[in-house]
C-alpha positions as CSV (number, residue, x, y, z in Angstrom):
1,X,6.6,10.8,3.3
2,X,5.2,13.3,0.9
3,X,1.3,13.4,0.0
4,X,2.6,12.4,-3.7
5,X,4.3,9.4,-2.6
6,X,1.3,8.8,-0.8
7,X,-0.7,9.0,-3.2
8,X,1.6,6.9,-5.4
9,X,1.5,3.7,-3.0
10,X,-2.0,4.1,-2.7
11,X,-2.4,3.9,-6.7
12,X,0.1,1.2,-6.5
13,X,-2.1,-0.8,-4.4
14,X,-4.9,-0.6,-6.2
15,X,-3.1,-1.6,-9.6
16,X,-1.9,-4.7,-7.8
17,X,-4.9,-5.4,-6.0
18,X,-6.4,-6.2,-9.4
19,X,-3.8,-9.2,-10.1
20,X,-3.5,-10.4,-6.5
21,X,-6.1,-12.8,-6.2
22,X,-7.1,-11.4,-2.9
23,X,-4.3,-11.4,-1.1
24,X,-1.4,-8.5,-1.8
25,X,2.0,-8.9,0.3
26,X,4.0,-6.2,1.5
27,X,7.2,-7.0,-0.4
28,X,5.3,-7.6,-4.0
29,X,4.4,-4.0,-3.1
30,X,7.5,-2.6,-2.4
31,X,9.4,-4.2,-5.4
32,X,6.7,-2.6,-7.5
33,X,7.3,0.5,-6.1
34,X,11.3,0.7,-6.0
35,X,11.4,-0.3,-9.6
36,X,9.3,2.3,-10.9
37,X,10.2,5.2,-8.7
38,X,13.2,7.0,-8.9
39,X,14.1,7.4,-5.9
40,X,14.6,5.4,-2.6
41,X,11.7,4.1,-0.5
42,X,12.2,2.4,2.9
43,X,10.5,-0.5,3.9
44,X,9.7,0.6,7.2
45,X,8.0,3.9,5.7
46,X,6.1,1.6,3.5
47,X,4.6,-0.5,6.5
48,X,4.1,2.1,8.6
49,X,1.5,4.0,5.7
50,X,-0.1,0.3,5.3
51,X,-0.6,0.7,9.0
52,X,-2.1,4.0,8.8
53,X,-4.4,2.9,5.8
54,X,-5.4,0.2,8.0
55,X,-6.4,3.0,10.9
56,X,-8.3,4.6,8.3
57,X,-10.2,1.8,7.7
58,X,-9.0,1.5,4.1
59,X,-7.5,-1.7,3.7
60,X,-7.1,-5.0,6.0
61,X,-3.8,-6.1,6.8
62,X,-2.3,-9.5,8.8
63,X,1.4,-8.7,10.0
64,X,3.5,-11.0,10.6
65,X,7.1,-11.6,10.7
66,X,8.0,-7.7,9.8
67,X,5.6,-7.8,6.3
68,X,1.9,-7.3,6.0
69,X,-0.6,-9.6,3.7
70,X,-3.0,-6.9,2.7
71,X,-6.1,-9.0,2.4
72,X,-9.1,-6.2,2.0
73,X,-9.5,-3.0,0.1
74,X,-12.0,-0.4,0.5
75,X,-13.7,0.7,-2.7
76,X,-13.3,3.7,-1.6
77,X,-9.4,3.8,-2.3
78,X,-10.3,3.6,-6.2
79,X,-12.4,6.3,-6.0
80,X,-11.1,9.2,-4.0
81,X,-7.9,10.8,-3.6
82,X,-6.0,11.1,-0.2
83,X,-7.0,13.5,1.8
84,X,-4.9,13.3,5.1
């Protein structure tokens, strides 16, 4: 994955966040992003950038069952661009 697709799921998230009441689910993220990108995004590539967020202390995650339930966003996601 690309540091512009990166970038894109992180921008994702943080639209979403704004409507998700707290909680954000892995698959409401990924249908978000397969309908507006034009190209093909795997769900296992997905999780495995939520994961790395996660290491990065960015966002808060519960797995289970093969999904995540992102339930905590740094501010610091809004304000900053990627820089790994």
């Amino acid at each position: 994955m690309d540091r512009e697709e990166r970038q894109r799921i992180v921008d994702t998230i943080c639209e979403e966040w704004d409507n998700s009441k707290g909680m954000l689910e892995s698959d409401t993220l990924y249908e978000r992003l397969i309908k507006d990108w034009d190209h093909e995004l795997h769900r296992d590539a997905l999780l495995a950038f939520l994961d790395e967020l996660e290491e990065h202390n960015l966002i808060s995650q519960i797995r289970y069952l093969g999904k995540r339930r992102i339930h905590t966003v740094d501010p610091d996601l809004w304000e900053e661009p990627l820089h790994y």
